[in-house]
C-alpha positions in Angstrom: 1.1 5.0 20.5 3.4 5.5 18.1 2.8 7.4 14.5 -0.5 8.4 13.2 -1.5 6.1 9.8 -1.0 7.4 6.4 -4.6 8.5 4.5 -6.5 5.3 3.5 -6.8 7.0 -0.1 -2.5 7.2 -0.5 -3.0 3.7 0.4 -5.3 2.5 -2.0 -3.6 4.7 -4.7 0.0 3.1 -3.8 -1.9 -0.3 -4.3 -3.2 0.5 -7.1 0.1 1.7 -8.6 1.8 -1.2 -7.7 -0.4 -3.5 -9.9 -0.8 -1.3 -12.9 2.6 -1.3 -13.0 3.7 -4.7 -11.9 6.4 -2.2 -9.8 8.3 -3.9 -6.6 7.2 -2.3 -3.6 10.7 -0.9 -3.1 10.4 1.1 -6.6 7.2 3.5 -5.4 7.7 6.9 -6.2 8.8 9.7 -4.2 5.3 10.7 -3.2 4.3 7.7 -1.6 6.8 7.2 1.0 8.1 4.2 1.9 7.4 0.6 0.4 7.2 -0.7 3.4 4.7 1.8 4.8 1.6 0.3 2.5 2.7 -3.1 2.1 2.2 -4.6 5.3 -1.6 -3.0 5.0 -1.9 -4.3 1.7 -1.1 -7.7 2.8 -3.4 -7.4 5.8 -6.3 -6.5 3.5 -5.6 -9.7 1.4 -5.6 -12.2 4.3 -8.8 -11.0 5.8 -10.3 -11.2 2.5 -11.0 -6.9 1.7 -9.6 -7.5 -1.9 -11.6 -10.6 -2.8 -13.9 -9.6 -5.2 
């Protein structure tokens, strides 16, 4: 159900962005749709401890 997920790559890349740039989610280029699209991934990731290094 409902839409198919963006390309774990664009993900990555818009996380990536976001903290080389110290850019709100809200300010993401063009390309990589809409803040609210990654984020929620993002944060999922961080809970569950993906990003720890």
């Amino acid at each position: 159900m409902g839409r198919q997920q963006r390309d774990h790559r664009q993900v990555i890349n818009v996380i990536w962005w976001v903290k080389r740039t110290a850019s709100p989610w809200q300010a993401l280029p063009e390309r990589y749709g809409p803040g609210k699209t990654p984020y929620p991934r993002c944060r999922r990731r961080a809970a569950d401890g993906t990003w720890a290094g």
